[in-house]
N, C-alpha and C positions, 0 to 999 in steps of 0.2 A: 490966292490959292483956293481952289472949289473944296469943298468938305465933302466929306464919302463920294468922293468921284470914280472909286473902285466898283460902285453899285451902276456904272457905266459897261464895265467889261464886256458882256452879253451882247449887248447892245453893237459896240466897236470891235468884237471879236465877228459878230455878223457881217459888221461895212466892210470887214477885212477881207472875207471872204466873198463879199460882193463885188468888191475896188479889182480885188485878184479876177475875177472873172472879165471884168469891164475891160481892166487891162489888155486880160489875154483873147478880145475879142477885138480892140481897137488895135492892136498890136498888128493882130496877124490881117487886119482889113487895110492896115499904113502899107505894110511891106507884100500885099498882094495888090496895093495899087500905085506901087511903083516906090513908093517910103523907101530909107533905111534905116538898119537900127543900126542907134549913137552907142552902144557898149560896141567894143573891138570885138570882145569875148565871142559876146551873142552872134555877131555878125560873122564871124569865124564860123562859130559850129554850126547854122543857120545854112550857111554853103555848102558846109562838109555833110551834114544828116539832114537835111530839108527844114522849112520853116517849120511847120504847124508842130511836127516832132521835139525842136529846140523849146519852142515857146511853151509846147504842153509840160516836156520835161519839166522844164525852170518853175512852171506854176505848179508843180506836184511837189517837185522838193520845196520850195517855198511854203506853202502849205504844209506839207510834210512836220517842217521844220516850226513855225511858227505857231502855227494852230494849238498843237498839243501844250505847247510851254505856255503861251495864255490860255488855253483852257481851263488846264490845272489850277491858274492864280484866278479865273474867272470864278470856278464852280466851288474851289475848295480853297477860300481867302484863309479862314480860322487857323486850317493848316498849316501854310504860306506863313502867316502870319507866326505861327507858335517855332515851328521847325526853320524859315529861312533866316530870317530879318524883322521887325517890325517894320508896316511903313511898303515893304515890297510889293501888295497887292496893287496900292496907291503909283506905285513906278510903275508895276505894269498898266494901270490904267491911261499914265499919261503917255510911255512909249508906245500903247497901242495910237492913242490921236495923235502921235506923230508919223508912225507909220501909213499910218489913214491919210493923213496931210499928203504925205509922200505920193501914195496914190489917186491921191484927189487929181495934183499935179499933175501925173502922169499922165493919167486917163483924158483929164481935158489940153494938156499937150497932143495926145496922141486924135481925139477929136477936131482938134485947130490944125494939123496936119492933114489930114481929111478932109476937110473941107480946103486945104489948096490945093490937094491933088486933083479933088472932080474939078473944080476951075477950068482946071489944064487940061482935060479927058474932052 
């Protein structure tokens, strides 16, 4: 276990917001070069209201959603800390690098797709 890895938040609440952007530009570069997207969901609404539309949506609520609820445990731990849980700032530290991971994933899935598609162009 890392010790004060909460003093990380900042830091991985940024990549978040970075990984969210990388996504939604590898994203919409797959499926405007012929890609498609693996959720059904996305793929669905993606047909019905256009790409660039779904994928901005999804990255607004996403953020939306996420950002504020670690921000909160980023800037105001003592808080956190006094009123939720002991311990909680620390959870959100390590669910943010997994969320991170998650996008790390993504982004270079969605890079590695990219490069098979120019292949074939």
């Amino acid at each position: 276990m890392l010790k004060n890895v909460e003093k990380y938040n900042v830091p991985l609440l940024v990549a978040l917001i970075v990984l969210n952007l990388l996504d939604f530009v590898t994203t919409y570069f797959c499926i405007t070069m012929g890609g498609n997207e693996a959720n059904p969901l996305l793929a669905y609404l993606m047909e019905a209201y256009g790409t660039i539309w779904v994928i901005l949506y999804v990255k607004l609520v996403i953020i939306a959603v996420l950002i504020p609820f670690f921000s909160i445990a980023s800037y105001y731990p003592e808080l956190i800390e006094q009123h939720v849980r002991p311990g909680f700032t620390t959870f959100v530290a390590y669910l943010l690098m997994a969320v991170n991971a998650m996008y790390v994933y993504v982004v270079v899935n969605n890079l590695y797709i990219i490069s098979i598609l120019q292949e074939y162009q």
